[in-house]
PDB file as gemmi writes it, atoms N, CA and C in Angstrom:
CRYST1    1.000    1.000    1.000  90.00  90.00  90.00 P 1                      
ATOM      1  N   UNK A   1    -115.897 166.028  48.404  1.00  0.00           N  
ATOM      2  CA  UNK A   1    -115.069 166.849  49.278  1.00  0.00           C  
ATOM      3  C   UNK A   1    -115.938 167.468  50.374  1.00  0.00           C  
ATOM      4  N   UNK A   2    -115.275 167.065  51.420  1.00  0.00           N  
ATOM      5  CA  UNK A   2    -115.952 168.243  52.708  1.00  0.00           C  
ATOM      6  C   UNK A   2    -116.484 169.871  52.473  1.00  0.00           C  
ATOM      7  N   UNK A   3    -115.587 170.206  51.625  1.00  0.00           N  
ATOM      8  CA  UNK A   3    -116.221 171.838  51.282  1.00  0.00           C  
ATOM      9  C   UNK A   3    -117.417 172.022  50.192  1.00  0.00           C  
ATOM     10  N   UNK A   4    -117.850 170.993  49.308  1.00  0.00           N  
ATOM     11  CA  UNK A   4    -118.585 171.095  48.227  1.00  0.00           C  
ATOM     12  C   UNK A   4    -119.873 171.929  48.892  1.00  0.00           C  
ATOM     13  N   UNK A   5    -120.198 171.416  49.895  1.00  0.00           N  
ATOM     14  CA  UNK A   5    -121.809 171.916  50.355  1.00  0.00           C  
ATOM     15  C   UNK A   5    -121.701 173.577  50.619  1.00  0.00           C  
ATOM     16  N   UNK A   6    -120.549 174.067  51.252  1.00  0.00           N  
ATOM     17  CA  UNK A   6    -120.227 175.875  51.263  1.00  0.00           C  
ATOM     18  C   UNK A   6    -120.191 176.401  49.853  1.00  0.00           C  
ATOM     19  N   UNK A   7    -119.962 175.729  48.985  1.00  0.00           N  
ATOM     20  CA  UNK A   7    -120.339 176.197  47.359  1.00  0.00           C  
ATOM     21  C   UNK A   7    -119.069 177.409  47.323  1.00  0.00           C  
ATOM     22  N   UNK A   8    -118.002 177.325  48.140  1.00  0.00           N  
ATOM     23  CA  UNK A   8    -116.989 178.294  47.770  1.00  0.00           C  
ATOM     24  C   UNK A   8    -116.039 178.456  46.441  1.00  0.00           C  
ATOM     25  N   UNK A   9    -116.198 179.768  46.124  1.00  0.00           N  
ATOM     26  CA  UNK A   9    -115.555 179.875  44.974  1.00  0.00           C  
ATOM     27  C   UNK A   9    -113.753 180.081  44.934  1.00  0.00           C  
ATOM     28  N   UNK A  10    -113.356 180.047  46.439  1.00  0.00           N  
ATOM     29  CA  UNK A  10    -112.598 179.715  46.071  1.00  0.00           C  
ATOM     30  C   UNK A  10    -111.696 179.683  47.531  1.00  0.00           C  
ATOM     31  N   UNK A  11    -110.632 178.872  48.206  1.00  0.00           N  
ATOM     32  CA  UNK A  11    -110.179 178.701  48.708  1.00  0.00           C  
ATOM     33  C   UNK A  11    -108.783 179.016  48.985  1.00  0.00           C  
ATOM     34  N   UNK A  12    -108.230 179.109  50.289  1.00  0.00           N  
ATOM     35  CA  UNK A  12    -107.010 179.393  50.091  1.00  0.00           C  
ATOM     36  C   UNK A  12    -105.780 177.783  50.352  1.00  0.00           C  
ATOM     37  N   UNK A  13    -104.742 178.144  49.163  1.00  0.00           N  
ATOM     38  CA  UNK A  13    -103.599 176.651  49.027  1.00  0.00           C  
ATOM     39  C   UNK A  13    -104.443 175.905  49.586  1.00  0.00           C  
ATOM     40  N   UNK A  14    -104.995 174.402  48.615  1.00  0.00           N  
ATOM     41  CA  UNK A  14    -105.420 173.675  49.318  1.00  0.00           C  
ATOM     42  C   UNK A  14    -104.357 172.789  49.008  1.00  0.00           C  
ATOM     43  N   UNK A  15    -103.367 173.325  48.247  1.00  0.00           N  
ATOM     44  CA  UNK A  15    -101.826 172.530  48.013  1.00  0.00           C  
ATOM     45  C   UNK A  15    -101.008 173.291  47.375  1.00  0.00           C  
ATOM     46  N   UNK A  16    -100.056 172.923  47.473  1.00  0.00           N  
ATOM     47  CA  UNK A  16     -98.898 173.884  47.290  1.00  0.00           C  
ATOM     48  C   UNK A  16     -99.138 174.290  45.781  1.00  0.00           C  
ATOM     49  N   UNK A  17     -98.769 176.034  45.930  1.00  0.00           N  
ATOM     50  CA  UNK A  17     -99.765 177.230  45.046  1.00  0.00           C  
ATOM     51  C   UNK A  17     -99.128 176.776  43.720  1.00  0.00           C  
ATOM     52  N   UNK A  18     -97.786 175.844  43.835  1.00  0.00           N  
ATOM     53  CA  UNK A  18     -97.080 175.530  42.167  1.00  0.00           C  
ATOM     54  C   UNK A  18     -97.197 174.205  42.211  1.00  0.00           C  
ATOM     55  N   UNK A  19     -97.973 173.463  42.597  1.00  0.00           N  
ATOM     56  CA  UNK A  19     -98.047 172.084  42.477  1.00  0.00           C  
ATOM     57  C   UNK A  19     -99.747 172.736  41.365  1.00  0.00           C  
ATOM     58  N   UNK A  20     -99.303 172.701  39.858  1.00  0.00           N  
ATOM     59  CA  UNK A  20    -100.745 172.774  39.088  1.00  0.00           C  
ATOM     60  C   UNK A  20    -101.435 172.019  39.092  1.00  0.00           C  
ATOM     61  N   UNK A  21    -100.790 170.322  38.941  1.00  0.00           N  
ATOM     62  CA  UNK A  21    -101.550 169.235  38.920  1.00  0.00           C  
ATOM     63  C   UNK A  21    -102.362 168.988  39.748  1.00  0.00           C  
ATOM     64  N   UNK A  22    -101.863 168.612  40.881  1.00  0.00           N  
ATOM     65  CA  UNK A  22    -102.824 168.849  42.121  1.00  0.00           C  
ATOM     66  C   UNK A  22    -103.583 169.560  41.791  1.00  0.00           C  
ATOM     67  N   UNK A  23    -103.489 171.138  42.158  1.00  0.00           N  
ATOM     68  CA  UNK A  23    -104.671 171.684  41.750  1.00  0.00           C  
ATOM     69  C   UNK A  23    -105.379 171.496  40.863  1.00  0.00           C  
ATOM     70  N   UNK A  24    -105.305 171.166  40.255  1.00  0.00           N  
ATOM     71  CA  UNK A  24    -106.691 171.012  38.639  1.00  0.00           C  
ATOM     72  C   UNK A  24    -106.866 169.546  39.044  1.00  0.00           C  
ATOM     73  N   UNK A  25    -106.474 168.613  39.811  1.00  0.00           N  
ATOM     74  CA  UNK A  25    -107.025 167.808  40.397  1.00  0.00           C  
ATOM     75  C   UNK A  25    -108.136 167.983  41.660  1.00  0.00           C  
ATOM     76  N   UNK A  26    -107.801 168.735  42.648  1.00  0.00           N  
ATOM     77  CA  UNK A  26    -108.889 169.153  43.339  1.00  0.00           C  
ATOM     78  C   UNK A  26    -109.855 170.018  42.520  1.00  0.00           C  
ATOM     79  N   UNK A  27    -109.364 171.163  41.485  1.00  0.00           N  
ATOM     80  CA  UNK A  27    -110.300 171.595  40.466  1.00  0.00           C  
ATOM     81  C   UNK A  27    -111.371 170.817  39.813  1.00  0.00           C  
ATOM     82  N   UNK A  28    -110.913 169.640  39.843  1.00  0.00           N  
ATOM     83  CA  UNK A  28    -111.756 168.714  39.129  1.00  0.00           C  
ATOM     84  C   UNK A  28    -112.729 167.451  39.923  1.00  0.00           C  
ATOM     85  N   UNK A  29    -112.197 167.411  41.623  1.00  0.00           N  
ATOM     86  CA  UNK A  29    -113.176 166.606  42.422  1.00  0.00           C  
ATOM     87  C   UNK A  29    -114.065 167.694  42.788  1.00  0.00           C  
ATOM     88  N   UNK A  30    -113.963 169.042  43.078  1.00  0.00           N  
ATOM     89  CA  UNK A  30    -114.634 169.702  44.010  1.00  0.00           C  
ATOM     90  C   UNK A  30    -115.623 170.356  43.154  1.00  0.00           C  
ATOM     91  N   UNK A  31    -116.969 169.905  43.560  1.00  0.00           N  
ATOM     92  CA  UNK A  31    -117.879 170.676  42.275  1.00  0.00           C  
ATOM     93  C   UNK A  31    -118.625 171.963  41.778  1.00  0.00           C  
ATOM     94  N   UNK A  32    -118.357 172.820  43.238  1.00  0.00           N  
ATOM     95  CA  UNK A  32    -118.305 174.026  42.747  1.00  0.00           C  
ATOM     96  C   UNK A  32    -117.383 174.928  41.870  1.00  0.00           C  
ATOM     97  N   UNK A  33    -117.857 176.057  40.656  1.00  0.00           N  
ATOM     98  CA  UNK A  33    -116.708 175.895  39.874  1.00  0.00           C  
ATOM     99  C   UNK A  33    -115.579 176.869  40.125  1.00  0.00           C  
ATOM    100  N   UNK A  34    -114.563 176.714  40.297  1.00  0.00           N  
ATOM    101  CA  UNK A  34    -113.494 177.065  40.885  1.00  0.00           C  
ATOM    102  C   UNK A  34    -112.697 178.083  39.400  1.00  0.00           C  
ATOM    103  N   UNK A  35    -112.777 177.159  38.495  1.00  0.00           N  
ATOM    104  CA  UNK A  35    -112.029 178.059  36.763  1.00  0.00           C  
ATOM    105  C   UNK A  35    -112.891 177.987  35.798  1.00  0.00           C  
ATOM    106  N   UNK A  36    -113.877 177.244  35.945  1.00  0.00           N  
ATOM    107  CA  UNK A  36    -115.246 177.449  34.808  1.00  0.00           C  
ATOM    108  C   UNK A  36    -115.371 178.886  34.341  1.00  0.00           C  
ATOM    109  N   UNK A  37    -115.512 179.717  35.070  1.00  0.00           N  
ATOM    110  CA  UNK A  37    -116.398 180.948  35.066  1.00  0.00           C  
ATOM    111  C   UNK A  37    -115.132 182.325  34.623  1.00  0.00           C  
ATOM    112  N   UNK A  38    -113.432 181.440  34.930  1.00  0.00           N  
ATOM    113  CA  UNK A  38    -112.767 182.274  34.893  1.00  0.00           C  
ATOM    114  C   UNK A  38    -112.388 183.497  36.117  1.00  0.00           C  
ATOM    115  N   UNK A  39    -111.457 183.965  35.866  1.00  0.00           N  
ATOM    116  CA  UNK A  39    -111.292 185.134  37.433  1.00  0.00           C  
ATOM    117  C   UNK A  39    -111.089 186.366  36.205  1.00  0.00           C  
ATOM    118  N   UNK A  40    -111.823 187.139  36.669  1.00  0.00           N  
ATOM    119  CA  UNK A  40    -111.259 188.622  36.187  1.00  0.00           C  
ATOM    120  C   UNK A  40    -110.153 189.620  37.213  1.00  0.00           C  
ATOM    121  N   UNK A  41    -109.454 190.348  36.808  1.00  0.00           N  
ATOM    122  CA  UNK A  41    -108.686 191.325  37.501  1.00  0.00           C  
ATOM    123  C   UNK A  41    -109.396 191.360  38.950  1.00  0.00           C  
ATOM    124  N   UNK A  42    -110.445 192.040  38.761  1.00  0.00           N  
ATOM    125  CA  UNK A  42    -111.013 192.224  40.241  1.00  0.00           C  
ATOM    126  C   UNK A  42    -111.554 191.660  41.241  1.00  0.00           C  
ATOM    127  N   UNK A  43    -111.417 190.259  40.882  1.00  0.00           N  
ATOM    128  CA  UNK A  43    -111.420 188.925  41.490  1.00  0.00           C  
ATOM    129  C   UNK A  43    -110.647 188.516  42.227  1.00  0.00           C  
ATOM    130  N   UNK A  44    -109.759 188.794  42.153  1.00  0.00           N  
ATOM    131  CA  UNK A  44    -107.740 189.069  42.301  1.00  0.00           C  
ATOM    132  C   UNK A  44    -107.615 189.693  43.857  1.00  0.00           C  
ATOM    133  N   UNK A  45    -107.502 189.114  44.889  1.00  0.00           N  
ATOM    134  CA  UNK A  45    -106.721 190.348  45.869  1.00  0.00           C  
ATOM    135  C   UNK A  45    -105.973 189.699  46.871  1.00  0.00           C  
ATOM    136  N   UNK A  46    -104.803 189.698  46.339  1.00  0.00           N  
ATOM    137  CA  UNK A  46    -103.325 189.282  47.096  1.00  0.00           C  
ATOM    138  C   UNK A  46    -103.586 189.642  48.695  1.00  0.00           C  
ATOM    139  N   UNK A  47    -102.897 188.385  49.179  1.00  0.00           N  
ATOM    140  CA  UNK A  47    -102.269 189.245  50.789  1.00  0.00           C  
ATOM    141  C   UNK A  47    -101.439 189.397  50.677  1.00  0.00           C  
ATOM    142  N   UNK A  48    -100.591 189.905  52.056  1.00  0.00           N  
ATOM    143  CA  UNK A  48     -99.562 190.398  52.378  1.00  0.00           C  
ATOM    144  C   UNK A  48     -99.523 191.531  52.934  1.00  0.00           C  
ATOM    145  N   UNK A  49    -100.663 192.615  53.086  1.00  0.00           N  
ATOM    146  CA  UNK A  49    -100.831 193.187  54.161  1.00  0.00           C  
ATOM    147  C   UNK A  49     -99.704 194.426  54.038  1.00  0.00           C  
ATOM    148  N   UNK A  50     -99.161 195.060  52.689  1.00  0.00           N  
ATOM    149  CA  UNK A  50     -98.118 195.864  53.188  1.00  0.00           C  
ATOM    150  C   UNK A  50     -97.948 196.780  51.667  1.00  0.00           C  
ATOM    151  N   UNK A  51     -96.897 197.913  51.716  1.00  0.00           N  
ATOM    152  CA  UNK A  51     -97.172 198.810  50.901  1.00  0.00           C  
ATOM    153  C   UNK A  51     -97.003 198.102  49.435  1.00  0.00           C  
ATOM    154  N   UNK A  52     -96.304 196.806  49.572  1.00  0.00           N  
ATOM    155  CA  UNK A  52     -95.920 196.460  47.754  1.00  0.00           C  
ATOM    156  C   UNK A  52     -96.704 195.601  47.345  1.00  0.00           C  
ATOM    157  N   UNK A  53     -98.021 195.277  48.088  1.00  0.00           N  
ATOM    158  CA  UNK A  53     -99.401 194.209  47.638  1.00  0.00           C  
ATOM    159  C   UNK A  53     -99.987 195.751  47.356  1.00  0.00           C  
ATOM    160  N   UNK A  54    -100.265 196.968  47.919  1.00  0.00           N  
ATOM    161  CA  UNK A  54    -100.988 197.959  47.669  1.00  0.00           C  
ATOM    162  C   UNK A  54    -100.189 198.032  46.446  1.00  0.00           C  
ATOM    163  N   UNK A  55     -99.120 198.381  46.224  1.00  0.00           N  
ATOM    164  CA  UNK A  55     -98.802 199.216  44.783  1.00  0.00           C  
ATOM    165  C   UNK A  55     -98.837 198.368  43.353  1.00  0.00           C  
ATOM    166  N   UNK A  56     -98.947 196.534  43.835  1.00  0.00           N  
ATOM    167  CA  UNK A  56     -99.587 195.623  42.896  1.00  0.00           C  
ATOM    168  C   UNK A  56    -100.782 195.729  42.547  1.00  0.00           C  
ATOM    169  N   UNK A  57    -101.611 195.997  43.391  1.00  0.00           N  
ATOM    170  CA  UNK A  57    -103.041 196.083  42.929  1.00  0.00           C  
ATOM    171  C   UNK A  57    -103.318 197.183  42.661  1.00  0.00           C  
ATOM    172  N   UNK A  58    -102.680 198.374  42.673  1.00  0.00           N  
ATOM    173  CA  UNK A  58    -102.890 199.280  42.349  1.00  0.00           C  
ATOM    174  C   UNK A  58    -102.495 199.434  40.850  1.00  0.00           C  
ATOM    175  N   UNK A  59    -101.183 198.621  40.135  1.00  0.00           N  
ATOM    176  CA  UNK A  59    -100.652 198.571  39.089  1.00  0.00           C  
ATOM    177  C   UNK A  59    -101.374 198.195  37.955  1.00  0.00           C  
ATOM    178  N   UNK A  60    -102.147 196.795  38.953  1.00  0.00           N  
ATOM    179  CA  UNK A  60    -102.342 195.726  37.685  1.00  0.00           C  
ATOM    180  C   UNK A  60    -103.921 195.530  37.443  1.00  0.00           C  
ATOM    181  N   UNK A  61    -104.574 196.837  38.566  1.00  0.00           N  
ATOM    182  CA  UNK A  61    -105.956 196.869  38.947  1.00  0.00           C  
ATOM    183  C   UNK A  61    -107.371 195.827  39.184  1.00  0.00           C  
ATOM    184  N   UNK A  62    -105.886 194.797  40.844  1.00  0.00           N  
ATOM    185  CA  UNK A  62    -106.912 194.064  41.133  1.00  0.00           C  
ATOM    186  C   UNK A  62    -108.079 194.612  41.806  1.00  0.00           C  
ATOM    187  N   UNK A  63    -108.493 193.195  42.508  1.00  0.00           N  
ATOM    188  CA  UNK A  63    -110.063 194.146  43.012  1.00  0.00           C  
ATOM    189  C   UNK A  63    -109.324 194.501  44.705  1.00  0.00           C  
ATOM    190  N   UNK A  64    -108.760 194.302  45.442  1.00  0.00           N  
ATOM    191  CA  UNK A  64    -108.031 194.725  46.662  1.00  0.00           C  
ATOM    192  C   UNK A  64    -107.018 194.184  47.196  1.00  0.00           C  
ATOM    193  N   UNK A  65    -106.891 194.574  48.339  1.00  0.00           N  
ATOM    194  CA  UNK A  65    -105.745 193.531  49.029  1.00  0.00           C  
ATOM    195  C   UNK A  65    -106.097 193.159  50.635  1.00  0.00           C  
ATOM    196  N   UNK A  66    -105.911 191.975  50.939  1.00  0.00           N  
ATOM    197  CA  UNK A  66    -105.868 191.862  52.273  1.00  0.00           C  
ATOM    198  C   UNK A  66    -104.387 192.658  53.322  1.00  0.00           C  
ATOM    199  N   UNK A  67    -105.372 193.384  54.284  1.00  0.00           N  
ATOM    200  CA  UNK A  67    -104.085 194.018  55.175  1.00  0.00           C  
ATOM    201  C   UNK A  67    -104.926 193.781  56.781  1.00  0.00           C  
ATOM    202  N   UNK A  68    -103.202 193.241  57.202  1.00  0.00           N  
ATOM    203  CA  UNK A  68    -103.183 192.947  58.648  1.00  0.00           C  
ATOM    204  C   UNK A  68    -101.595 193.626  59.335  1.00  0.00           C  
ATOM    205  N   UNK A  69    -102.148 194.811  59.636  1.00  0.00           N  
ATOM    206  CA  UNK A  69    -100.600 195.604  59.208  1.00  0.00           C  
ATOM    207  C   UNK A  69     -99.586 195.368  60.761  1.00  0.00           C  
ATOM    208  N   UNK A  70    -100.609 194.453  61.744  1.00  0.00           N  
ATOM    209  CA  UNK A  70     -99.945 194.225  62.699  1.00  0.00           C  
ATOM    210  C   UNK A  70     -98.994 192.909  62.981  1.00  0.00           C  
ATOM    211  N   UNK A  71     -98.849 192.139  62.067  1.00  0.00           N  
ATOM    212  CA  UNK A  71     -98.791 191.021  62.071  1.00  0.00           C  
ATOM    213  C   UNK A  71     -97.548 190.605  61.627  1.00  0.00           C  
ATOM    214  N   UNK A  72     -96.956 191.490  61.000  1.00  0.00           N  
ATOM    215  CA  UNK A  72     -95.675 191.272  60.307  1.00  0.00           C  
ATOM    216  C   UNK A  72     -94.519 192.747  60.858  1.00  0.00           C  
ATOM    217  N   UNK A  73     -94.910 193.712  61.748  1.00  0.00           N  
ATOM    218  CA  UNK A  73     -93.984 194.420  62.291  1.00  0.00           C  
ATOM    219  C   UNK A  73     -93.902 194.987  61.480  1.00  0.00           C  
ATOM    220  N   UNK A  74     -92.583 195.647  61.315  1.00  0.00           N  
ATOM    221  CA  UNK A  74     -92.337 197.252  60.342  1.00  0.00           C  
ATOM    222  C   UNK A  74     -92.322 196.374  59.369  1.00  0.00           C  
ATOM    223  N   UNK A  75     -92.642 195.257  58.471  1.00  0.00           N  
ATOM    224  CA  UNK A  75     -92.594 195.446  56.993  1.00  0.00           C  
ATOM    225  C   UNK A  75     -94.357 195.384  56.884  1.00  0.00           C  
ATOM    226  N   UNK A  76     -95.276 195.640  57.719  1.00  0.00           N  
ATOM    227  CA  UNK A  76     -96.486 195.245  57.480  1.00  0.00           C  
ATOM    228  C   UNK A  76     -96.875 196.655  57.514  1.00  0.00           C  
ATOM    229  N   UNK A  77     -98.115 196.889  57.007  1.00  0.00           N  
ATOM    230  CA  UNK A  77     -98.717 197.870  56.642  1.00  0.00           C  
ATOM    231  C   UNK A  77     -97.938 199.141  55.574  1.00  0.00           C  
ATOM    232  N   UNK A  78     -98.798 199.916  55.621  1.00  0.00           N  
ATOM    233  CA  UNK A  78     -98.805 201.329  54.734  1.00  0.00           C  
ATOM    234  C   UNK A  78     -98.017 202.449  55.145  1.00  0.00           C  
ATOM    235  N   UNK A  79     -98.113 203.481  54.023  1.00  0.00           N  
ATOM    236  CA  UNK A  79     -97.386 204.692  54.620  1.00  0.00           C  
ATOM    237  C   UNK A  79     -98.105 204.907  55.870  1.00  0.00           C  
ATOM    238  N   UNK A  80     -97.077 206.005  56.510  1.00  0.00           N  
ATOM    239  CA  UNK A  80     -97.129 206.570  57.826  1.00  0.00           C  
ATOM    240  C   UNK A  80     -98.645 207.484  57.659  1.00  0.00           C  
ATOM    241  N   UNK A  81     -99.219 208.306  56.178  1.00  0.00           N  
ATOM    242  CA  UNK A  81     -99.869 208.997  56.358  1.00  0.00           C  
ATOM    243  C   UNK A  81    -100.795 208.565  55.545  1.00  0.00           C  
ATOM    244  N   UNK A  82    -101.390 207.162  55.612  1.00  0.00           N  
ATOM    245  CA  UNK A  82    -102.226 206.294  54.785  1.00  0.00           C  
ATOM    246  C   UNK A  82    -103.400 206.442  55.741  1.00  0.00           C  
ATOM    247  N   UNK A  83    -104.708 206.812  54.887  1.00  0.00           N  
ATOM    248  CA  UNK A  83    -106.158 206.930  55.623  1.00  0.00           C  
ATOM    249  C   UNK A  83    -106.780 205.797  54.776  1.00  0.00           C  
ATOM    250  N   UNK A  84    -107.475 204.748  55.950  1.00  0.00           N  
ATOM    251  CA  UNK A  84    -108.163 203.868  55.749  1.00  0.00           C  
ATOM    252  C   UNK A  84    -109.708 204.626  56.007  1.00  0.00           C  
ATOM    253  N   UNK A  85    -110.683 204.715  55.169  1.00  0.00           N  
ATOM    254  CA  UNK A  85    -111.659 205.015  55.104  1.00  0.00           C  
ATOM    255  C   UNK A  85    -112.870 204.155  54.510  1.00  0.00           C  
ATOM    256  N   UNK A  86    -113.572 203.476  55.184  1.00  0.00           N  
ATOM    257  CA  UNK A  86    -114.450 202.840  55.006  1.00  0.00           C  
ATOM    258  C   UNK A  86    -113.746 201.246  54.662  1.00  0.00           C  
ATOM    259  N   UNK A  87    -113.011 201.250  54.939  1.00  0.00           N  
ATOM    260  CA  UNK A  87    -112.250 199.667  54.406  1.00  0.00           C  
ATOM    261  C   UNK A  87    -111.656 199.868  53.421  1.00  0.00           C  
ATOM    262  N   UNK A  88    -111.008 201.265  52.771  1.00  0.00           N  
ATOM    263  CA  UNK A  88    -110.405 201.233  51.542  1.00  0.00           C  
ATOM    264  C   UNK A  88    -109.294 202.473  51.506  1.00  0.00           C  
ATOM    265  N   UNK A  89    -108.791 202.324  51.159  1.00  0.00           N  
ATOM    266  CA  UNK A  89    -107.521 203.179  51.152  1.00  0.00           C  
ATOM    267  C   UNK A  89    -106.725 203.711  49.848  1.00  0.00           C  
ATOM    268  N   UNK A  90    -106.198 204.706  49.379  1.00  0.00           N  
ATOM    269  CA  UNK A  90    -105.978 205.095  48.318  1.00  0.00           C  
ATOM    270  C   UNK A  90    -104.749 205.134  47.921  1.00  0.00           C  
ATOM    271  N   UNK A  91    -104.219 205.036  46.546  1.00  0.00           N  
ATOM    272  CA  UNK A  91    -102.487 204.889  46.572  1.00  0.00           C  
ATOM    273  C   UNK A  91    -101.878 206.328  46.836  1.00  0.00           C  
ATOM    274  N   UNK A  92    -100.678 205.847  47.428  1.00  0.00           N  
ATOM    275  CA  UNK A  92    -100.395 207.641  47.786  1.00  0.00           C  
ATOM    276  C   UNK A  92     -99.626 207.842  46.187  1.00  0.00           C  
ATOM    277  N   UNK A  93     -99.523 209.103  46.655  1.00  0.00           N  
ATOM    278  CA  UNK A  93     -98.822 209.868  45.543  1.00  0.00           C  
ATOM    279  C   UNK A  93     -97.422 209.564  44.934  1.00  0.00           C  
ATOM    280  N   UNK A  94     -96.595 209.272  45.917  1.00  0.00           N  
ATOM    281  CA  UNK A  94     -95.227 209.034  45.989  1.00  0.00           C  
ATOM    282  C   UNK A  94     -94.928 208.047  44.949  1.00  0.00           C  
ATOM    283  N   UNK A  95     -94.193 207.916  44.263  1.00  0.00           N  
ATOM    284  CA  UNK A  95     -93.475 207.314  43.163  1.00  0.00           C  
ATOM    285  C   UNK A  95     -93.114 205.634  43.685  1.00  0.00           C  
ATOM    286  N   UNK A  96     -93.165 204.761  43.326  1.00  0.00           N  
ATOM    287  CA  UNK A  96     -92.588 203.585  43.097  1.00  0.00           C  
ATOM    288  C   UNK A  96     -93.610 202.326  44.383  1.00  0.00           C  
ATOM    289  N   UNK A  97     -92.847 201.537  45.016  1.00  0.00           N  
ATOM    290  CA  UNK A  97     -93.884 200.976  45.976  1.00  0.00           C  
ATOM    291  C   UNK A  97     -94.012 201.568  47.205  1.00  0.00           C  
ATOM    292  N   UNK A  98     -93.035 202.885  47.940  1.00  0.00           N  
ATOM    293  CA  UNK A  98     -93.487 203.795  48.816  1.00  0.00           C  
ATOM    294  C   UNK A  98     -93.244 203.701  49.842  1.00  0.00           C  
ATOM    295  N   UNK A  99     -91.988 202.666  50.011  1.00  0.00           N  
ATOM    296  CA  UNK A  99     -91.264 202.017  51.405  1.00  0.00           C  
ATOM    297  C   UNK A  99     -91.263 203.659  52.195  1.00  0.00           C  
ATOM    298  N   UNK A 100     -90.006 204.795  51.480  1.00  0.00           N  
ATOM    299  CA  UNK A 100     -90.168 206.266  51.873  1.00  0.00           C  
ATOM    300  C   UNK A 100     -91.349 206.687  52.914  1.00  0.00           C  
ATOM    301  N   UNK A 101     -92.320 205.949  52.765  1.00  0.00           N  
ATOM    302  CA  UNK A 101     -93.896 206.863  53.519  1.00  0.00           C  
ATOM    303  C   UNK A 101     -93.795 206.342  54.711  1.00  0.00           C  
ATOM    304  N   UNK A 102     -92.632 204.867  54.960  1.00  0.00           N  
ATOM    305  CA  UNK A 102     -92.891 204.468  55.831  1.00  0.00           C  
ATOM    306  C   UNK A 102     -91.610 204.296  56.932  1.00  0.00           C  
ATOM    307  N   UNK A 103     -91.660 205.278  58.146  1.00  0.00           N  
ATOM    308  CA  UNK A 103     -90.568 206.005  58.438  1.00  0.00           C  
ATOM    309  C   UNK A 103     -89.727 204.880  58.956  1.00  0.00           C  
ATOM    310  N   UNK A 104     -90.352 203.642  59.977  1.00  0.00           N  
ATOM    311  CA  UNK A 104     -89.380 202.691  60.620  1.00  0.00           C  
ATOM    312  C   UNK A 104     -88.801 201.936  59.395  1.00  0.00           C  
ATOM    313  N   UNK A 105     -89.429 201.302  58.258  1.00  0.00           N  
ATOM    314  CA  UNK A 105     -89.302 201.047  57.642  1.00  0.00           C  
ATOM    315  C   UNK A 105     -88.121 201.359  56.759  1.00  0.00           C  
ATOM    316  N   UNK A 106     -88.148 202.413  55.727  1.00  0.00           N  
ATOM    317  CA  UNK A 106     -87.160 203.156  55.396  1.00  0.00           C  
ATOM    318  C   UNK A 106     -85.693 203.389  56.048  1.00  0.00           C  
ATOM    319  N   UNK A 107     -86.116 203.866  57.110  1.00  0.00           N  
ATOM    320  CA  UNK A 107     -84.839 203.143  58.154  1.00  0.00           C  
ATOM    321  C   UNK A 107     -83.587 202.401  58.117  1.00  0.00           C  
ATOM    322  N   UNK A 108     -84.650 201.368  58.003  1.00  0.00           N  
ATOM    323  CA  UNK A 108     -84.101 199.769  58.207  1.00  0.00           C  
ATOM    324  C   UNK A 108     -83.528 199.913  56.699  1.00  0.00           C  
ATOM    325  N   UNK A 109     -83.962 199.835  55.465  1.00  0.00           N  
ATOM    326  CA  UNK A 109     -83.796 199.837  54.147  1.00  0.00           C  
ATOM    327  C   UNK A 109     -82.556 200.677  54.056  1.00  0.00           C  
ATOM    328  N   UNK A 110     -82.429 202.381  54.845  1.00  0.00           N  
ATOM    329  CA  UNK A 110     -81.557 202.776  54.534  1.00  0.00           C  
ATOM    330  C   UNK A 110     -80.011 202.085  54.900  1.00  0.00           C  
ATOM    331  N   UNK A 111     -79.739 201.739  56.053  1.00  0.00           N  
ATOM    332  CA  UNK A 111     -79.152 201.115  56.928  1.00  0.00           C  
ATOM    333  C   UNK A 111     -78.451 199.918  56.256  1.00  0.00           C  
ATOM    334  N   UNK A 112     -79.600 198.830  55.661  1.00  0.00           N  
ATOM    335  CA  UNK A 112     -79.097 198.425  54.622  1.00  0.00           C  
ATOM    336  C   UNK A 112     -78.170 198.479  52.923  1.00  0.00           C  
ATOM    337  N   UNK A 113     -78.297 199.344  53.141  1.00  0.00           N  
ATOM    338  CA  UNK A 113     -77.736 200.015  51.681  1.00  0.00           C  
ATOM    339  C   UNK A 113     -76.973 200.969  51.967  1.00  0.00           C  
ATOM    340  N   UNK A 114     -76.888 201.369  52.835  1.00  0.00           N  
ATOM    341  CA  UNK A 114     -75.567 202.781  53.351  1.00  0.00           C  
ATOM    342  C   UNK A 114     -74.552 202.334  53.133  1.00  0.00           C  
ATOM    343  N   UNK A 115     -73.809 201.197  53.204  1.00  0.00           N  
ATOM    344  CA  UNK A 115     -72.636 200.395  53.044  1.00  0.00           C  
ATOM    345  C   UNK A 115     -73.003 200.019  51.481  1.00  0.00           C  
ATOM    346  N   UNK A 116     -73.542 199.538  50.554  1.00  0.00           N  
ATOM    347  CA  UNK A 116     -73.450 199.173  49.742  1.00  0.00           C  
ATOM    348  C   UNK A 116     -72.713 199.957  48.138  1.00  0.00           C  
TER     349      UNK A 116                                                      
END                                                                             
């Protein structure tokens, strides 16, 4: 495989994320080890860039999350009063995944459900 020589541990979909076979087929050409060694929790860090990848990893205590909070409009990023400090950010206080913190957001959610 073209990637063997970067010795990466691990890549993103190099086929579709529920096709297993495949995967444990490329698992098995590419010779750096990819499930040998196992993943622990903090190995773990979802994207998605928004408050309910924070309140997953916060739950299930991966090791982070990727955030690109511009990229996806009001469902991207964190509460309104979320401090990123040093590249890391803390769960807020607020109960459940914390849509509430996030004012355009919430909004939209309420709006949705006012009729319901």
């Amino acid at each position: 495989m073209a990637l063997a020589p970067f010795r990466l541990r691990w890549f993103e979909e190099p086929t579709d994320p529920l096709d297993y076979e495949l995967l444990a087929e490329v698992a098995g050409e590419y010779a750096p080890p990819l499930e040998r060694r196992g993943w622990g929790r903090k190995s773990v860090l979802p994207h998605g860039g928004n408050q309910m990848t924070l309140a997953i990893v916060g739950g299930f205590g991966l090791g982070g999350c990727e955030a690109y909070p511009s990229v996806f409009g009001v469902f991207a990023g964190f509460g309104d009063d979320a401090k990123i400090e040093d590249g890391f950010i803390r769960l807020p206080d607020r109960p459940g995944i914390g849509f509430e913190g996030q004012r355009r957001l919430y909004e939209i959610m309420r709006r949705l459900t006012d009729g319901a």
